[in-house]
N, C-alpha and C positions, 0 to 999 in steps of 0.2 A: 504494500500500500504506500510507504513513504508516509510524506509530508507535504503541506501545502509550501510551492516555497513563494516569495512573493515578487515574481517577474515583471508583472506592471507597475511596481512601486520602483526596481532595478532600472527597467528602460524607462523609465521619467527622470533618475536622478544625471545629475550630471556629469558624473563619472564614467556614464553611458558611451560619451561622444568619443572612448577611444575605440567603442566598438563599433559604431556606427562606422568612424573611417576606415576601418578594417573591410565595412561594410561597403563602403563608398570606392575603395580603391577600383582603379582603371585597369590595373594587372591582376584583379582575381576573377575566380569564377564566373559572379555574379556579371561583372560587367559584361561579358557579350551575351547575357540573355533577359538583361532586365532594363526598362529605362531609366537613367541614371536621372531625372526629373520625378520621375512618379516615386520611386526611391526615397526622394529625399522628402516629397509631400507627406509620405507614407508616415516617417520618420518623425516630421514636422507636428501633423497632427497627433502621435503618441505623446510628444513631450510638452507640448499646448495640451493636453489634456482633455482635444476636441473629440478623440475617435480614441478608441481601444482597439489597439493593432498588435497589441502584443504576442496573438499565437501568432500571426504571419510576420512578424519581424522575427521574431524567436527561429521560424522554420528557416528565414534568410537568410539567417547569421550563419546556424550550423551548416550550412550548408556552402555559405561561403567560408567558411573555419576547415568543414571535410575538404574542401576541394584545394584549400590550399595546403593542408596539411597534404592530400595523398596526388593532385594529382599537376599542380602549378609551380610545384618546387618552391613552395616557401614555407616550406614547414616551420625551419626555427626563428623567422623573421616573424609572424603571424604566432607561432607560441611565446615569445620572449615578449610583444603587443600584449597577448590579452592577460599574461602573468603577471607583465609589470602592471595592467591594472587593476588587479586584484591586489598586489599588496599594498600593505598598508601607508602611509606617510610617516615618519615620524618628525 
């Protein structure tokens, strides 16, 4: 079963934005199958707090995170991104 974790409270804070440009970048996956406009509305509206887009930005990420992990060669460019935003500041 898990737990509930709280992913629409995660992509509204702003900490968010290093994963969105991970999101955004021109060299992953995402970019030759998505429009990098509707992308950023999408984006736009989860963190304005006008639309709850959180399962489909959630589906974007991973999948822009798989694709660079296995198949664009940036594994540890794209892992050492979303690690460094995870820890903490001191």
């Amino acid at each position: 079963m898990g737990f509930p974790t709280p992913l629409r409270q995660w992509l509204r804070d702003p900490r968010a934005d290093r994963l969105f440009r991970i999101m955004r970048a021109s060299d992953g996956l995402l970019a030759s199958y998505i429009d990098s406009r509707a992308l950023d509305n999408l984006l736009h509206l989860q963190v304005s707090g006008r639309e709850d887009a959180t399962d489909r930005i959630w589906r974007l990420l991973t999948l822009q995170l798989w694709g660079d992990m296995f198949l664009t060669g940036k594994r540890e460019e794209r892992w050492d991104g979303v690690m460094a935003a995870a820890r903490p500041t001191v």
